[in-house]
N, CA, C and O atoms as a printed pandas DataFrame, in Angstrom:
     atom_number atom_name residue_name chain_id  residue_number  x_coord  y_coord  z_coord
0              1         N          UNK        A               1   11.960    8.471   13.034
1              2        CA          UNK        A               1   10.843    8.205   13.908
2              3         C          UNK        A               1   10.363    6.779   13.732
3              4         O          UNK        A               1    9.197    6.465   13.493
4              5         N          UNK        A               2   11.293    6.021   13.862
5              6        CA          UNK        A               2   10.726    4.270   13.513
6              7         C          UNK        A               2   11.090    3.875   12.448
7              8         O          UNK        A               2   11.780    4.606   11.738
8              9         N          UNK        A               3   10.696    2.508   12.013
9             10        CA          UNK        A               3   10.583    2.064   10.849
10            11         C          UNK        A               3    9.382    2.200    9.977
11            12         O          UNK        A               3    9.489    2.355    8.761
12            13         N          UNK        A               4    8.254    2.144   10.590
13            14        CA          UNK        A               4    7.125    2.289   10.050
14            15         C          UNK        A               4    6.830    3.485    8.822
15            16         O          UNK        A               4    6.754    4.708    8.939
16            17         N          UNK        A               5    6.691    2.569    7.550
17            18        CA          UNK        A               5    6.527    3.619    6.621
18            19         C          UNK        A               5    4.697    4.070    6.439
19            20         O          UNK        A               5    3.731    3.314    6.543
20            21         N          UNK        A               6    4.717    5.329    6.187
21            22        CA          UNK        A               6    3.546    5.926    5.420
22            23         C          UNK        A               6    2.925    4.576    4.320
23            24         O          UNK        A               6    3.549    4.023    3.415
24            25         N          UNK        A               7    1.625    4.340    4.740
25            26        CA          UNK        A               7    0.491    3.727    4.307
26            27         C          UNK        A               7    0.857    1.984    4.402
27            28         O          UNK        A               7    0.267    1.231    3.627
28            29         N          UNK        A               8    1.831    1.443    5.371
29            30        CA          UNK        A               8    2.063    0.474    5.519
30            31         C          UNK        A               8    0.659   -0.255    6.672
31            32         O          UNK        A               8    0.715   -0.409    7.892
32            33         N          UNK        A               9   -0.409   -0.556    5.792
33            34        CA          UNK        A               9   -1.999   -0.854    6.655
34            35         C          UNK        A               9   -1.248   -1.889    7.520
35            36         O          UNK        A               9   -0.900   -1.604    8.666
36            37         N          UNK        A              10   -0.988   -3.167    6.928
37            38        CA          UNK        A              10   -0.579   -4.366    7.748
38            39         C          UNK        A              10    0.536   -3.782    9.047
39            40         O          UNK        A              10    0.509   -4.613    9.955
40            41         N          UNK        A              11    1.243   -2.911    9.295
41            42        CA          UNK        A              11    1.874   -3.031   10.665
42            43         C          UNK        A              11    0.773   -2.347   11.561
43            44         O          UNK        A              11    0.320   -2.603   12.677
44            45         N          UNK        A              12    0.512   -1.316   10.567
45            46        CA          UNK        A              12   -0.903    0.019   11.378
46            47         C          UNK        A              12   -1.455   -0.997   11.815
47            48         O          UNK        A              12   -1.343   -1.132   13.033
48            49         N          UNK        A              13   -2.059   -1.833   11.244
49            50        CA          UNK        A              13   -3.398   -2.537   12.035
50            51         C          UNK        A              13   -2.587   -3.883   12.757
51            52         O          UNK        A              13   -3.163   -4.178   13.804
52            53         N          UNK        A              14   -2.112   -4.242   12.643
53            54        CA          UNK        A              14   -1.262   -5.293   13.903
54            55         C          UNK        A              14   -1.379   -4.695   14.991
55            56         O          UNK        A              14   -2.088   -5.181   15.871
56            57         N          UNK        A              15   -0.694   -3.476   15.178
57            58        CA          UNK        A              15   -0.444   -2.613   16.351
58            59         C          UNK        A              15   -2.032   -1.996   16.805
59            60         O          UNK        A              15   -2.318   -1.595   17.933
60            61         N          UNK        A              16   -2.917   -2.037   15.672
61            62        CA          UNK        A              16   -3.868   -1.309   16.296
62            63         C          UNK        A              16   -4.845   -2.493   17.118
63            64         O          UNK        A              16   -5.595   -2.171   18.039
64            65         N          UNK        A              17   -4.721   -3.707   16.692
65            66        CA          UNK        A              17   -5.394   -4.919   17.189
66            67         C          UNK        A              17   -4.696   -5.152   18.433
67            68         O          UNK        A              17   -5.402   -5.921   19.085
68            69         N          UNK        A              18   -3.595   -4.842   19.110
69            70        CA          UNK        A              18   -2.831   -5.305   19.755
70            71         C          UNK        A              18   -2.625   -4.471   21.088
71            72         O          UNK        A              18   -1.964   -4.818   22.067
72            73         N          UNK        A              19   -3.470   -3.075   20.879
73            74        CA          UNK        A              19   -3.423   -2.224   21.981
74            75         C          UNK        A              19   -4.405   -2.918   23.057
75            76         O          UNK        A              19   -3.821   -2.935   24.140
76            77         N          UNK        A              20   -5.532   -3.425   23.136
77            78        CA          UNK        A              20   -6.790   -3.861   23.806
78            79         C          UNK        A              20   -6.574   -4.841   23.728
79            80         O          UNK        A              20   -7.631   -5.469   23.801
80            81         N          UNK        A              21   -5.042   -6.021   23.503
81            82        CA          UNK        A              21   -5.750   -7.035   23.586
82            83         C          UNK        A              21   -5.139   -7.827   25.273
83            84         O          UNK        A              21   -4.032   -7.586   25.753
84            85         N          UNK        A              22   -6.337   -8.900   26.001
85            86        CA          UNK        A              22   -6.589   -9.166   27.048
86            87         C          UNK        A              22   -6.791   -8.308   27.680
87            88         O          UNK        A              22   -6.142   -8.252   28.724
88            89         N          UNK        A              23   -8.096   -6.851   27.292
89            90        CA          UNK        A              23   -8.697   -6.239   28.255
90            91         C          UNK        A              23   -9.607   -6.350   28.201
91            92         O          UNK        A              23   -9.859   -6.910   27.134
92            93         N          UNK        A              24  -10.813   -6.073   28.971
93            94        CA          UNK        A              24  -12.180   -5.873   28.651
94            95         C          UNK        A              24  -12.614   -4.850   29.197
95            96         O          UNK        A              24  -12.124   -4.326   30.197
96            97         N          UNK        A              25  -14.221   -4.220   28.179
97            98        CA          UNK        A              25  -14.570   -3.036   28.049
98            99         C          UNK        A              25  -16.014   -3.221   28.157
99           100         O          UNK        A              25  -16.638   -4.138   27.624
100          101         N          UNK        A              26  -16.478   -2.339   28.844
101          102        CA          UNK        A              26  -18.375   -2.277   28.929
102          103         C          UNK        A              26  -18.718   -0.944   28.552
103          104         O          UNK        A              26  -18.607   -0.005   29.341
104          105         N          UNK        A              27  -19.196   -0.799   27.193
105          106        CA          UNK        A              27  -19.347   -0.098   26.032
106          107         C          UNK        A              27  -21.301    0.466   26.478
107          108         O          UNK        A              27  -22.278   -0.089   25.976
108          109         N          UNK        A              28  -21.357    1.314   27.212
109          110        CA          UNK        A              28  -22.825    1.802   27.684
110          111         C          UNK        A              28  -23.039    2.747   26.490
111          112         O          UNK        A              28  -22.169    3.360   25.873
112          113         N          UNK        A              29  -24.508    2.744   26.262
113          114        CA          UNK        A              29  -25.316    2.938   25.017
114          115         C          UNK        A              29  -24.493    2.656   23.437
115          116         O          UNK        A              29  -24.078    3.366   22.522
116          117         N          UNK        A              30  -24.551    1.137   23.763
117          118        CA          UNK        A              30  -24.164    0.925   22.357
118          119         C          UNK        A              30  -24.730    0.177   21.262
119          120         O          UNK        A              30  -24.193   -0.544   20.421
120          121         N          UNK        A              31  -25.804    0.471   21.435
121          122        CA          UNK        A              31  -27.211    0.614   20.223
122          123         C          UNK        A              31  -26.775    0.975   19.389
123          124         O          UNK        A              31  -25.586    1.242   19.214
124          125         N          UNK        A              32  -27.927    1.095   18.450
125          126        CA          UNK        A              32  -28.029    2.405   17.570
126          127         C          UNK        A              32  -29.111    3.103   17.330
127          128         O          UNK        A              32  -30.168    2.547   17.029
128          129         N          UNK        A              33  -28.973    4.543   17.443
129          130        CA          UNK        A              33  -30.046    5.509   17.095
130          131         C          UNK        A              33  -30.322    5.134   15.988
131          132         O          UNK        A              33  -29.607    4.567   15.162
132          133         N          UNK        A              34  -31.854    5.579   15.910
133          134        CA          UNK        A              34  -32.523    5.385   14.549
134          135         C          UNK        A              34  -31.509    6.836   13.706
135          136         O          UNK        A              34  -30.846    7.568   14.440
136          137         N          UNK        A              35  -31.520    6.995   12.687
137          138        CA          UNK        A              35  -31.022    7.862   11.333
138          139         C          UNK        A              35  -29.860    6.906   10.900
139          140         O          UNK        A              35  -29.586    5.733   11.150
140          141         N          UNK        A              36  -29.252    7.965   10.095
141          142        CA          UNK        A              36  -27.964    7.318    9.179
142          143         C          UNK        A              36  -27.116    7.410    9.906
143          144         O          UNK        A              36  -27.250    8.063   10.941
144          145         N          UNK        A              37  -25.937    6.761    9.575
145          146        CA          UNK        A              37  -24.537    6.395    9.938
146          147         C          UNK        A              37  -24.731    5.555   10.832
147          148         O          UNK        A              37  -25.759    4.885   10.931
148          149         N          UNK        A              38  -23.473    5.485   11.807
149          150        CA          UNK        A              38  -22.982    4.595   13.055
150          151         C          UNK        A              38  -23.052    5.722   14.463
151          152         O          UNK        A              38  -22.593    6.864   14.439
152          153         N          UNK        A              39  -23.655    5.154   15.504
153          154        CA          UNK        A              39  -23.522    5.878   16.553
154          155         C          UNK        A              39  -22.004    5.386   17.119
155          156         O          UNK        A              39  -21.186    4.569   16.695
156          157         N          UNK        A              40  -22.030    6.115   18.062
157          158        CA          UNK        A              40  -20.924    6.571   19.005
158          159         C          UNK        A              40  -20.487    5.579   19.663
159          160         O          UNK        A              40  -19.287    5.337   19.788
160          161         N          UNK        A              41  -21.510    4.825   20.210
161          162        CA          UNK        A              41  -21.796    3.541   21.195
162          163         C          UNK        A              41  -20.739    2.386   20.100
163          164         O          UNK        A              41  -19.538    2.116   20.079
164          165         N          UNK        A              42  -21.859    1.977   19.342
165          166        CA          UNK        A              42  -21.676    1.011   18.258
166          167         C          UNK        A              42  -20.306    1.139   17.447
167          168         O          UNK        A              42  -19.565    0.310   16.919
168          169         N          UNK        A              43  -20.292    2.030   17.526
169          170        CA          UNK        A              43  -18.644    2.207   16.573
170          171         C          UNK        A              43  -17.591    2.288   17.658
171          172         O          UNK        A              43  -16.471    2.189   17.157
172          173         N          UNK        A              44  -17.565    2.446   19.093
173          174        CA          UNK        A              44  -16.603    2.233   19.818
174          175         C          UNK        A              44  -16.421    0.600   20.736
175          176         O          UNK        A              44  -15.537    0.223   21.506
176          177         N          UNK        A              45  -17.600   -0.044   20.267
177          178        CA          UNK        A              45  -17.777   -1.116   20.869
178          179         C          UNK        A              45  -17.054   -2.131   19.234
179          180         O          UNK        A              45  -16.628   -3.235   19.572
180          181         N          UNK        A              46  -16.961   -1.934   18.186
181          182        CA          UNK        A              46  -16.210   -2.597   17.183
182          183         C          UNK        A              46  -14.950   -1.695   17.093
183          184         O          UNK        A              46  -13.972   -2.110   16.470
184          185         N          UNK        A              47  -14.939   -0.744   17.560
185          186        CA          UNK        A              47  -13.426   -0.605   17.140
186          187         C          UNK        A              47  -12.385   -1.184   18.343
187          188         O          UNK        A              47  -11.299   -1.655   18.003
188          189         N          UNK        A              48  -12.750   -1.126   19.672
189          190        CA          UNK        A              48  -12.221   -1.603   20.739
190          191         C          UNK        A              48  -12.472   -3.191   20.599
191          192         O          UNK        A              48  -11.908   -3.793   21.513
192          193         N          UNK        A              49  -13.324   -4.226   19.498
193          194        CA          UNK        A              49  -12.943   -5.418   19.444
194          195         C          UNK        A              49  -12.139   -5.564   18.252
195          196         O          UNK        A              49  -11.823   -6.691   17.871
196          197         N          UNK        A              50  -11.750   -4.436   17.576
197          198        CA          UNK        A              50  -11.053   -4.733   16.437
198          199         C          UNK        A              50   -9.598   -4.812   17.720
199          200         O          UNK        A              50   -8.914   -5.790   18.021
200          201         N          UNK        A              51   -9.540   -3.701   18.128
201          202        CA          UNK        A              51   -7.961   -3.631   18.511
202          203         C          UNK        A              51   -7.697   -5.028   20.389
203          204         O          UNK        A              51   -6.742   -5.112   21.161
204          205         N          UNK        A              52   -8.812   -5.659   20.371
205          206        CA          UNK        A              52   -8.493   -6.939   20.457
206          207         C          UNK        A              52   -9.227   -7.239   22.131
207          208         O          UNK        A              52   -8.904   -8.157   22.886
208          209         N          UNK        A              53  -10.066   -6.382   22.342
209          210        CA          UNK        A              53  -10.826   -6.408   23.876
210          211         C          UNK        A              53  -11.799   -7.029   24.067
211          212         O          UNK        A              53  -12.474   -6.979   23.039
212          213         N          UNK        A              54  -12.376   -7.725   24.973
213          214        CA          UNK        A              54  -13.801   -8.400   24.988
214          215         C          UNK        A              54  -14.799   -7.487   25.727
215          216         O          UNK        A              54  -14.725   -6.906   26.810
216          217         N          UNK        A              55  -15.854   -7.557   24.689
217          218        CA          UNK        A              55  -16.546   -5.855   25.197
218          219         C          UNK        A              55  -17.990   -6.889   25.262
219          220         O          UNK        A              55  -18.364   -7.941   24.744
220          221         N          UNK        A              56  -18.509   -5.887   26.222
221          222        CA          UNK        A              56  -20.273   -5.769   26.602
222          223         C          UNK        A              56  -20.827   -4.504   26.477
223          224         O          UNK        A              56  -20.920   -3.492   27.172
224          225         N          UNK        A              57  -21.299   -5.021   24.944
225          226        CA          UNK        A              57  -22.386   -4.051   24.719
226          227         C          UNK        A              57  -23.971   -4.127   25.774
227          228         O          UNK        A              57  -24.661   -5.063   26.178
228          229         N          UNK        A              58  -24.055   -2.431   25.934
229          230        CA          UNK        A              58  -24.422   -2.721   26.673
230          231         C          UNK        A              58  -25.859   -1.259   26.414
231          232         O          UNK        A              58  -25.373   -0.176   26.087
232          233         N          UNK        A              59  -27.315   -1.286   26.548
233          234        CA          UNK        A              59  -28.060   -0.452   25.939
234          235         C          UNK        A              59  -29.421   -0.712   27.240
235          236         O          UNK        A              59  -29.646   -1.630   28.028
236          237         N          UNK        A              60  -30.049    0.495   26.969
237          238        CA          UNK        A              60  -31.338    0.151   27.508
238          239         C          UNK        A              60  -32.171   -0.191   26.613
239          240         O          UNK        A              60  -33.324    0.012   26.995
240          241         N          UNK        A              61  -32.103   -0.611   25.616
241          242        CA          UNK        A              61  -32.675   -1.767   24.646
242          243         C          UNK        A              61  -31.916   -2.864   24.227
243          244         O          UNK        A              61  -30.757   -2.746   23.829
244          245         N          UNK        A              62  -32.680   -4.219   24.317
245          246        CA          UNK        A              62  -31.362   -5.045   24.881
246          247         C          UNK        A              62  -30.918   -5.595   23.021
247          248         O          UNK        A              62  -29.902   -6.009   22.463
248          249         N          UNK        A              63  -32.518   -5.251   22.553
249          250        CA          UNK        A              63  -32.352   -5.816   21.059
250          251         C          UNK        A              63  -31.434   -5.111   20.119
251          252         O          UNK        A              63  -31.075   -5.553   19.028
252          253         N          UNK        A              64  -30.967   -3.560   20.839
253          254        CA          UNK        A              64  -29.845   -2.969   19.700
254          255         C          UNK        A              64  -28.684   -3.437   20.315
255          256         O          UNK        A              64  -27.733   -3.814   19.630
256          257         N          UNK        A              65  -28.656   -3.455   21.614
257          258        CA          UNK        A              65  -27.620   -4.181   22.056
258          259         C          UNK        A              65  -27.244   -5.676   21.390
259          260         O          UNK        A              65  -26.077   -5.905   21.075
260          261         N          UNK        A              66  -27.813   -6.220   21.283
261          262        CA          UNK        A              66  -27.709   -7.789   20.578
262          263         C          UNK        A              66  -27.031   -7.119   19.204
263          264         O          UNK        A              66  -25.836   -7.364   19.041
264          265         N          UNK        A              67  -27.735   -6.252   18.156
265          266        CA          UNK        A              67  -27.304   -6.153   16.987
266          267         C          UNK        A              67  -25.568   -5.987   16.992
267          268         O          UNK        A              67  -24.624   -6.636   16.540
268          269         N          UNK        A              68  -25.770   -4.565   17.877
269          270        CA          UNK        A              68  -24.070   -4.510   17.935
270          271         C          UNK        A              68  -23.383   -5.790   18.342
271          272         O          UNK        A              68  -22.531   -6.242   17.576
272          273         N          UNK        A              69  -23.682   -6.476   19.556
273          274        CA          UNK        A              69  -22.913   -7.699   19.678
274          275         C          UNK        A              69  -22.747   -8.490   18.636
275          276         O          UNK        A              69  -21.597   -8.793   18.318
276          277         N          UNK        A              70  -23.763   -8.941   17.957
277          278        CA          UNK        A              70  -23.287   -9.847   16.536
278          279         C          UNK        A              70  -22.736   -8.884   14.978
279          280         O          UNK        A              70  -22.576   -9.362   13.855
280          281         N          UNK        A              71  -22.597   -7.833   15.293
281          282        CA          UNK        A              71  -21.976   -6.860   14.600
282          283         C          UNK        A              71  -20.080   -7.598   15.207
283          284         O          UNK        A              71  -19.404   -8.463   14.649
284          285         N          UNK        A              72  -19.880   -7.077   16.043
285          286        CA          UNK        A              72  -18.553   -7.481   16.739
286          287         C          UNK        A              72  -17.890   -8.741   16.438
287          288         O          UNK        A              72  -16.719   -9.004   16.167
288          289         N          UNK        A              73  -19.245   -9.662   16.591
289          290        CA          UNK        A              73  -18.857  -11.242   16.345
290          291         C          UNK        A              73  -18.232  -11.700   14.818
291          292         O          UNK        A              73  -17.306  -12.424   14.455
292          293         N          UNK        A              74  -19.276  -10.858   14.128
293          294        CA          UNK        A              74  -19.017  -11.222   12.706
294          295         C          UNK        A              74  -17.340  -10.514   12.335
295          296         O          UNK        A              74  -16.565  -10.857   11.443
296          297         N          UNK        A              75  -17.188   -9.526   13.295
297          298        CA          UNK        A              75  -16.145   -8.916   12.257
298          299         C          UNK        A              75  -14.940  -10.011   13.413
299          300         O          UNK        A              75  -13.760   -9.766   13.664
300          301         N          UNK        A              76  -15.510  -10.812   13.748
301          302        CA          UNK        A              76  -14.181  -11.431   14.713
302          303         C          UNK        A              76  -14.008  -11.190   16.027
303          304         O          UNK        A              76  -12.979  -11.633   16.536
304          305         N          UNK        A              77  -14.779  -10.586   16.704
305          306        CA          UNK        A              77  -14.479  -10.212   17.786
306          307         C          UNK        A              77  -15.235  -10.976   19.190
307          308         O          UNK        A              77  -16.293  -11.588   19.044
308          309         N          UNK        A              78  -14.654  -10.877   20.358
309          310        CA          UNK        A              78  -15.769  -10.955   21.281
310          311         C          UNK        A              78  -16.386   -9.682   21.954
311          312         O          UNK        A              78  -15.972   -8.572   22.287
312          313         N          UNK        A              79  -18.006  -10.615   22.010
313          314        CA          UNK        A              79  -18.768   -8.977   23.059
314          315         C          UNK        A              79  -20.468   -9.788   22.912
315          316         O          UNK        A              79  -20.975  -10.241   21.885
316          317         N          UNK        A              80  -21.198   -9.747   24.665
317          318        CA          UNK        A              80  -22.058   -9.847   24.643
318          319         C          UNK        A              80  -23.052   -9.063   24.666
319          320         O          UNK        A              80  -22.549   -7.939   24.662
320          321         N          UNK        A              81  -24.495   -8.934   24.695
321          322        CA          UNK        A              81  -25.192   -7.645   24.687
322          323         C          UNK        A              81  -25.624   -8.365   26.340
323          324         O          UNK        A              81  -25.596   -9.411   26.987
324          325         N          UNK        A              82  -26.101   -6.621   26.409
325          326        CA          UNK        A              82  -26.751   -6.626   28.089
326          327         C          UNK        A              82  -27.649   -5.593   27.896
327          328         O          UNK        A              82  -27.445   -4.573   27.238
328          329         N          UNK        A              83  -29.218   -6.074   28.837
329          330        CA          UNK        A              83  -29.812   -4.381   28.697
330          331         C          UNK        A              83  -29.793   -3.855   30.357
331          332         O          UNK        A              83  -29.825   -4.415   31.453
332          333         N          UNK        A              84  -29.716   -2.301   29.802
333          334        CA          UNK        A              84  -29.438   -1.456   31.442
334          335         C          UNK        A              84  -29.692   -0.352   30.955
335          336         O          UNK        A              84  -29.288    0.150   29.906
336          337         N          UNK        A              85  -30.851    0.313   32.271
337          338        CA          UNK        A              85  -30.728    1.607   31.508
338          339         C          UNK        A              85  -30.140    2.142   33.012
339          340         O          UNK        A              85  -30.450    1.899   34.178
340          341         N          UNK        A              86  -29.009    3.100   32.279
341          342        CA          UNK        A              86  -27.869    3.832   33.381
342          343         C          UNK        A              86  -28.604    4.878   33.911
343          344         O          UNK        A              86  -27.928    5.836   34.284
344          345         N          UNK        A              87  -30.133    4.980   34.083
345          346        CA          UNK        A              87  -30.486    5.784   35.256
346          347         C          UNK        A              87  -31.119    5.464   36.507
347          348         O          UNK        A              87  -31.637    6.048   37.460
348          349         N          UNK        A              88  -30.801    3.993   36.011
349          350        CA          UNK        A              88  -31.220    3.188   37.702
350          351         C          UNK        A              88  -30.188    3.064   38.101
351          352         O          UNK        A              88  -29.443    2.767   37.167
352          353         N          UNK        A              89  -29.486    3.146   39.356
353          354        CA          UNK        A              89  -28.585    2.044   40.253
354          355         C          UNK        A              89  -28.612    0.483   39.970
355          356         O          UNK        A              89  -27.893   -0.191   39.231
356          357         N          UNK        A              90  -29.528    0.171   40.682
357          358        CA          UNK        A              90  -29.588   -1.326   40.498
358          359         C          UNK        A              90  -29.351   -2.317   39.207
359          360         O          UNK        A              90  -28.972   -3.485   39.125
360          361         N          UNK        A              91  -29.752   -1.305   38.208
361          362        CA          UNK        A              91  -29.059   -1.853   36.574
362          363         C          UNK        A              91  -27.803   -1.657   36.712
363          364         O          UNK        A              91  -26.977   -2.563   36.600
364          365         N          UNK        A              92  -27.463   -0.223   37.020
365          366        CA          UNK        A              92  -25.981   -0.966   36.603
366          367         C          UNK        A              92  -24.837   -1.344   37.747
367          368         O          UNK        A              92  -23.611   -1.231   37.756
368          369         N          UNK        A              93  -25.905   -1.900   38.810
369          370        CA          UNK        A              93  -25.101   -3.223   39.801
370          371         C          UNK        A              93  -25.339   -3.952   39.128
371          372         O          UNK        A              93  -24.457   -4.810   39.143
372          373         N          UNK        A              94  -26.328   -4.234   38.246
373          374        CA          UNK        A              94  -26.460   -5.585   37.558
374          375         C          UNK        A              94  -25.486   -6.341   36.804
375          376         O          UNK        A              94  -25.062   -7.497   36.836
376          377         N          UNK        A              95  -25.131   -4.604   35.648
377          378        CA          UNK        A              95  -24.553   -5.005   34.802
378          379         C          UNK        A              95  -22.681   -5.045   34.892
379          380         O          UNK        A              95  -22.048   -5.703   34.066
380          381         N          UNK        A              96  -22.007   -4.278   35.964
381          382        CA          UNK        A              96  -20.783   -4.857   36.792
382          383         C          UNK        A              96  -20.648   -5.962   37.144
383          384         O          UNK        A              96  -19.559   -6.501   36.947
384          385         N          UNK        A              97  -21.761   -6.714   37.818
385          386        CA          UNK        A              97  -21.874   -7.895   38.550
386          387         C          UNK        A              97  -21.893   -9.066   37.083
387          388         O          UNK        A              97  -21.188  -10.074   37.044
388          389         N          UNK        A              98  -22.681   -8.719   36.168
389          390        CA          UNK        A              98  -23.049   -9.377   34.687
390          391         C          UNK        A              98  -21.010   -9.637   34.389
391          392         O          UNK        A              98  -20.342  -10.629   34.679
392          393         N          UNK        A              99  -20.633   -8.563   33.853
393          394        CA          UNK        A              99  -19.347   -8.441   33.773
394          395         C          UNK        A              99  -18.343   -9.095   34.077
395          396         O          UNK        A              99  -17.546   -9.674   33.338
396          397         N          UNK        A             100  -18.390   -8.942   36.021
397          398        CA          UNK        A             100  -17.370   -9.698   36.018
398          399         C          UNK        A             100  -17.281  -11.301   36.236
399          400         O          UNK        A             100  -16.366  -12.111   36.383
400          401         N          UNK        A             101  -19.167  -11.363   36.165
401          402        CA          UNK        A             101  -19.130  -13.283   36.133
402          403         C          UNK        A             101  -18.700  -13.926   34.479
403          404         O          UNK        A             101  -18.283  -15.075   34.328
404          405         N          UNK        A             102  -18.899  -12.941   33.327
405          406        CA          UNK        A             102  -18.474  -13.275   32.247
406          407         C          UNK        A             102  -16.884  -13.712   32.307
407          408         O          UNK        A             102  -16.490  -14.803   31.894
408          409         N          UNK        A             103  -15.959  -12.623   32.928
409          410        CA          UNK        A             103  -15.062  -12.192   32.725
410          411         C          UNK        A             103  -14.084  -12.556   33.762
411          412         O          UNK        A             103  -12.871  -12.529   33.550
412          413         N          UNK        A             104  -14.653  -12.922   34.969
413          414        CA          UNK        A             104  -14.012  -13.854   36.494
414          415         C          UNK        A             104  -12.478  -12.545   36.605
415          416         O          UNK        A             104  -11.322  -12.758   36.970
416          417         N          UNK        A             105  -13.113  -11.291   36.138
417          418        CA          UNK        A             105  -11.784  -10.202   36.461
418          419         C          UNK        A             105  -12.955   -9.097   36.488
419          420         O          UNK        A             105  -14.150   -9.279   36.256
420          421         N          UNK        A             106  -12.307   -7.923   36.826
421          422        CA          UNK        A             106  -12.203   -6.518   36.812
422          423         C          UNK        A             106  -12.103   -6.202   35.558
423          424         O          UNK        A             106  -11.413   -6.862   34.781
424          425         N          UNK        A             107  -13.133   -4.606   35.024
425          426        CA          UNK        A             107  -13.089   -4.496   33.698
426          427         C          UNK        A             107  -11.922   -3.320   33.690
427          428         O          UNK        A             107  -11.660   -2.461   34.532
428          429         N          UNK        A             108  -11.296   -3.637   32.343
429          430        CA          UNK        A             108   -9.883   -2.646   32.178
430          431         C          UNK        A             108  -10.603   -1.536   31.526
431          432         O          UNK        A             108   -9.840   -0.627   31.197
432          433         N          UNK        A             109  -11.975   -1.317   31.210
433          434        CA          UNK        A             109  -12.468    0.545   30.380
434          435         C          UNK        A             109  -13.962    0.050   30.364
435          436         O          UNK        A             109  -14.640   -0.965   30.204
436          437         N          UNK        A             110  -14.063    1.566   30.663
437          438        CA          UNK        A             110  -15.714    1.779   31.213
438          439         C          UNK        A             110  -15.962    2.864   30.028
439          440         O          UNK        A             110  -15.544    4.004   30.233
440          441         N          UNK        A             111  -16.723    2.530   28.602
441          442        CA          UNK        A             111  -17.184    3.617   27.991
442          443         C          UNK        A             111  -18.632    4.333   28.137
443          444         O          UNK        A             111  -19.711    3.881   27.755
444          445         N          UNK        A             112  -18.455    5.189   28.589
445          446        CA          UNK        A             112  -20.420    6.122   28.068
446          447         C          UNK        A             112  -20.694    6.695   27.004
447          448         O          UNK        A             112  -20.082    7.606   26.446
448          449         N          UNK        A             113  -21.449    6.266   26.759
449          450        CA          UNK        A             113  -22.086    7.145   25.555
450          451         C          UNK        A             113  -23.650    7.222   24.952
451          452         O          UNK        A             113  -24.096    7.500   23.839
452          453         N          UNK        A             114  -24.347    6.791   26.392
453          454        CA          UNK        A             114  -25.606    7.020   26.314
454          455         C          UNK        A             114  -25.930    8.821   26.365
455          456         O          UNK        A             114  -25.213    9.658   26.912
456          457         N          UNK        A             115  -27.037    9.034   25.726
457          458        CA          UNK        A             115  -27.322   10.306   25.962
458          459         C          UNK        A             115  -28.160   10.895   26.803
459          460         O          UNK        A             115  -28.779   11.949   26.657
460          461         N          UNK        A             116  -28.134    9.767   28.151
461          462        CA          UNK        A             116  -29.004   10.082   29.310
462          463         C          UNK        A             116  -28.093   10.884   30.347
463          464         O          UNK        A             116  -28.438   11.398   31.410
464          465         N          UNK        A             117  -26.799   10.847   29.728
465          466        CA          UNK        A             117  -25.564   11.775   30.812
466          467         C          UNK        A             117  -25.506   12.983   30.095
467          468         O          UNK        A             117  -25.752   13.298   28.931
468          469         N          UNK        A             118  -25.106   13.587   31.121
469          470        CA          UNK        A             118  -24.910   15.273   30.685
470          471         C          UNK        A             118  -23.675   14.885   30.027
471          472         O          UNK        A             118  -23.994   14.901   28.838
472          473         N          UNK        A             119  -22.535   14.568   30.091
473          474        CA          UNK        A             119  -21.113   14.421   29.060
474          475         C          UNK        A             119  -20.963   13.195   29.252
475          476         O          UNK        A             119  -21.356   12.385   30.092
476          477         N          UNK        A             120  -20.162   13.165   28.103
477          478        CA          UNK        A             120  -19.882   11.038   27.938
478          479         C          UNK        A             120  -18.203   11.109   28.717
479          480         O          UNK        A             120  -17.214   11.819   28.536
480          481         N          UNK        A             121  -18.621    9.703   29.854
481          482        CA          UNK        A             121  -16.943    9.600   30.226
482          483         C          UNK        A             121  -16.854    9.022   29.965
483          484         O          UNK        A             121  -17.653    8.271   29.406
484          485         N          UNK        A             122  -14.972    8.851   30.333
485          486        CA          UNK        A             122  -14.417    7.551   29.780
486          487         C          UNK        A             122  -13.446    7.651   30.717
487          488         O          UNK        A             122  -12.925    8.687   31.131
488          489         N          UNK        A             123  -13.063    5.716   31.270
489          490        CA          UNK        A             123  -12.198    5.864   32.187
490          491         C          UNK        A             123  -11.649    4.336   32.125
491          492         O          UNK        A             123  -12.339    3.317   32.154
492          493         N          UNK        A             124  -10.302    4.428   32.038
493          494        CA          UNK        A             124   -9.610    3.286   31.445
494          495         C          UNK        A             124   -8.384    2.691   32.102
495          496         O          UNK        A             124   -7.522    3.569   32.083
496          497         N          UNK        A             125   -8.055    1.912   32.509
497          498        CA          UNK        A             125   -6.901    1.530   32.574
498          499         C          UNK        A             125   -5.876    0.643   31.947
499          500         O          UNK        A             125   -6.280   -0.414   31.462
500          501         N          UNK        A             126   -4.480    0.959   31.885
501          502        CA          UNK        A             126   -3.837    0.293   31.458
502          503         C          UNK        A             126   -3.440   -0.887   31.930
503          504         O          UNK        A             126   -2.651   -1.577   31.284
């Protein structure tokens, strides 16, 4: 099944940096809730700049949004913050329109994970 041996990190993570890279992603509710750990938002908005995408974080608070963005930055990545809250329309014409003047393209993955939706989608292209 390959060459790739069991616990070889350096190819794992080449390949894992290398899936997302030259796409971009708009990472909705990617704050963070107040308690412990990492939310949902925040941990999919650094793991999609680990594996090499330029993401917009993106929150209806724009200041957790910022955190995650310089969360991203530090670990190497790109991603700006934006605030929107996804139960207006007009926010998030805003924040498409925000997008693709960053980005002068079409975004390749749309994550949700605010908890203002009844289920979180996700819709991506290759």
């Amino acid at each position: 099944m390959g060459t790739r041996r069991k616990g070889n990190r350096d190819e794992g993570e080449l390949i894992a940096r290398l899936r997302l890279k030259d796409k971009t992603a708009i990472i909705v509710g990617a704050g963070q809730s107040p308690g412990s750990g990492m939310g949902n938002g925040r941990a999919t908005a650094l793991r999609f700049a680990q594996e090499g995408a330029s993401v917009m974080a993106v929150d209806r608070e724009l200041g957790l949004a910022e955190e995650t963005a310089a969360l991203v930055r530090e670990a190497g990545g790109d991603c700006f913050a934006f605030e929107a809250d996804v139960t207006r329309e007009a926010a998030m014409a805003a924040m498409i329109a925000a997008a693709k003047q960053r980005w002068d393209a079409s975004t390749s993955c749309t994550t949700t994970s605010a908890s203002a939706s009844a289920a979180a989608t996700r819709r991506c292209s290759s």
